[in-house]
N, C-alpha and C positions, 0 to 999 in steps of 0.2 A: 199855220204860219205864226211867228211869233213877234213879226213884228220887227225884227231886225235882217241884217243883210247875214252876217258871221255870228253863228249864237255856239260857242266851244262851252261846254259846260262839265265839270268836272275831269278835266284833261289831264291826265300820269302817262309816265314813262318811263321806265325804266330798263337800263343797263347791266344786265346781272344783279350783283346786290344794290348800284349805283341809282336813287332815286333823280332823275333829271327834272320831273316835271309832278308836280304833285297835287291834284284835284284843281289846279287853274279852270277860273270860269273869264271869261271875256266874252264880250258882247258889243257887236259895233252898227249901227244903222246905216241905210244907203245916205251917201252925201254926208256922212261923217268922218274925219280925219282922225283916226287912233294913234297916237303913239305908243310907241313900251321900250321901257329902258329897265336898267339895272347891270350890275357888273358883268364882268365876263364870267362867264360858266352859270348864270341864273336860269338858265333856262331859254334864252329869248329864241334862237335860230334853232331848237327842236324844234321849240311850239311852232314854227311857219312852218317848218320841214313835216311836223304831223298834217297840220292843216291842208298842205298843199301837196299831200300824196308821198313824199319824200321818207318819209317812215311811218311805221307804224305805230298805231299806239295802246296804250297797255292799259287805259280804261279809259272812261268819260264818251262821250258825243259831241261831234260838230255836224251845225248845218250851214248849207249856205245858200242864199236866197230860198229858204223853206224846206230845201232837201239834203237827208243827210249824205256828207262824201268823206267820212271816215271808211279808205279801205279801198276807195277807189282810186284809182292810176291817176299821174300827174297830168297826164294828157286832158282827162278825161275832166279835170278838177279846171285846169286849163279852158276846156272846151264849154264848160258851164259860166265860165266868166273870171273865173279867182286865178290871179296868176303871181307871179313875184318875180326880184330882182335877187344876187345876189353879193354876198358881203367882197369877193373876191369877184370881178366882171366877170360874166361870161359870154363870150364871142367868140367866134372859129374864126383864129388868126389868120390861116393862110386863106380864108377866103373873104372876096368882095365886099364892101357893106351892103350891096346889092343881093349877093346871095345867103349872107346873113340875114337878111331879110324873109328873102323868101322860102328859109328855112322855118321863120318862123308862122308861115302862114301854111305849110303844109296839115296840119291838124287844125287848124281853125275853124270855126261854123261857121262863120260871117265874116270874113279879112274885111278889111276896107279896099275899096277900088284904087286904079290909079290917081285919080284925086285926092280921095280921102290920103293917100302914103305921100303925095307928095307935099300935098298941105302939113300933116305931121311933122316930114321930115325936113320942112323951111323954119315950121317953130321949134322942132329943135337944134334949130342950124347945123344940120348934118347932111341935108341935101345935097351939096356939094362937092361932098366926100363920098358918093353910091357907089364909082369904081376905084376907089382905094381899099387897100386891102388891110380888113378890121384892126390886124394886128400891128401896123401901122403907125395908129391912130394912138394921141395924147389917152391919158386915164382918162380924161372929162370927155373925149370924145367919143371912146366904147362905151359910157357910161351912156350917155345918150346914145347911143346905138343900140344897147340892150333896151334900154326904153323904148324905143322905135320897132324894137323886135316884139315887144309886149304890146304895145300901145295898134297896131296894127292888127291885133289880133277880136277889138272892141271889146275889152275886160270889162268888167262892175267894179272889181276891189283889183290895185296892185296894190302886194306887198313888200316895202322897199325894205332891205338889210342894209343898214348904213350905206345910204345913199351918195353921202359926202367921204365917207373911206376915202384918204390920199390926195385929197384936194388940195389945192393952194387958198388961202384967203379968199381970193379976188373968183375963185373958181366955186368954193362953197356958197358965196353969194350971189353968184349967177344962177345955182341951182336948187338954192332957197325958192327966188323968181320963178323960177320952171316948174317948181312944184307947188307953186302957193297957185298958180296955173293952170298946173296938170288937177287941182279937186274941183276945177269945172265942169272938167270931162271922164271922173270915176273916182270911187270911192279909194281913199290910202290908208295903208297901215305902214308905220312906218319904225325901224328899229334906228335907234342913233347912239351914240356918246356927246355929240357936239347940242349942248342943250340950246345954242341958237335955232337950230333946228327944231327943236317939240316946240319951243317959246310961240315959233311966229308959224308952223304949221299945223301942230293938236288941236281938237278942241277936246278931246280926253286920253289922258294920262293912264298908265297902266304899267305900275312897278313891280316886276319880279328881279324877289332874292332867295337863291337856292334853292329854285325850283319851284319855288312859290309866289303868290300875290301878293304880295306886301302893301299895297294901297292903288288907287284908282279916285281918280278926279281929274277936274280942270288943270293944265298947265301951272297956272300960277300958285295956284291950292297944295297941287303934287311938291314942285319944287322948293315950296316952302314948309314943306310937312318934314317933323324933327327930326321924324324916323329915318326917311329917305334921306335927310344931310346928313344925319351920324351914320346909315349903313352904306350908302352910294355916294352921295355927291362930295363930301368934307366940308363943304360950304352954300349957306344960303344965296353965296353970289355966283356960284358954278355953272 
């Protein structure tokens, strides 16, 4: 055991001659909020995609809660506790949020009972909506459904891919709430642009640029660090 939840250590990947991912170490403990940003194309949605079974990868190791699952099927990465969201929702429109649901508790080890789902599905105020049909449903609302899809399944770490993707103002900050919430009940890793978001959910930072780590700290450390203004942000007030 080494002591953390997610220990990725020396992680590459590569596309042909295209290097995506180049010797990235991250390391995140249970009941820690990770963040990671950086521009588009740095790397950030491999690196979940290797971690969570989605690709493979071309060097390095990951563990997660003490055992390695580089190589092993998403289900399977899924079923040990490590799950994610992603950058584009995903929900089966022409079906119910009900059997959106219960699609997603078909591989589960331990779902939550109907208790546990209905409780869930009141804090994410999507209860309501069980026989409406997902596709339906507002962005904010599949958003939380995909949650509900994950959250049922009693994860350790979600991985959120910009969470707030498409939101309204009044709708990013409702789901600031939800998630400053949701690290009660499991460990986050979370990919953003919107640096309100790392601000009030991180408690560490983790910047890649083109493929690489570019630095690693505290929220306020990272977003003030020169590097990360002149290669990412353009401003210390972004």
């Amino acid at each position: 055991m080494t002591g953390y939840l997610l220990d990725a250590t020396g992680v590459s990947k590569r596309f042909g001659g295209v290097i995506a991912l180049k010797d990235v170490d991250v390391r995140q403990r249970a009941g820690e909020t990770l963040g990671m940003i950086g521009p588009n194309g740095s790397g950030k949605t491999t690196f979940v995609n290797l971690v969570t079974g989605h690709l493979s990868a071309s060097g390095g190791s990951v563990t997660f809660d003490g055992r390695p699952i580089l190589g092993a099927k998403p289900y399977q990465i899924a079923g040990a506790g490590l799950t994610r969201t992603y950058q584009a929702v995903r929900v089966f429109g022409q079906l119910s949020v009900r059997e959106n649901v219960a699609t997603a508790m078909v591989d589960a080890r331990d779902p939550v009972g109907p208790d546990g789902l209905a409780e869930i599905a009141d804090w994410l105020s999507i209860g309501h909506r069980f026989d409406a049909r997902a596709g339906s449903l507002t962005l904010d609302e599949q958003r939380r459904v995909e949650l509900l899809m994950r959250l049922v399944q009693r994860p350790k770490l979600v991985m959120l891919d910009e969470p707030v993707g498409g939101l309204s103002a009044h709708e990013v900050r409702a789901m600031i709430q939800l998630l400053s919430e949701l690290k009660a009940r499991c460990s986050l890793f979370v990919i953003e642009h919107t640096m309100k978001v790392i601000r009030e959910l991180a408690d560490k930072v983790v910047v890649l640029l083109a493929g690489e780590k570019l630095a690693e700290g505290p929220p306020a450390e990272i977003l003030a660090d020169a590097r990360v203004v002149e290669k990412y942000l353009g401003s210390a007030d972004a």
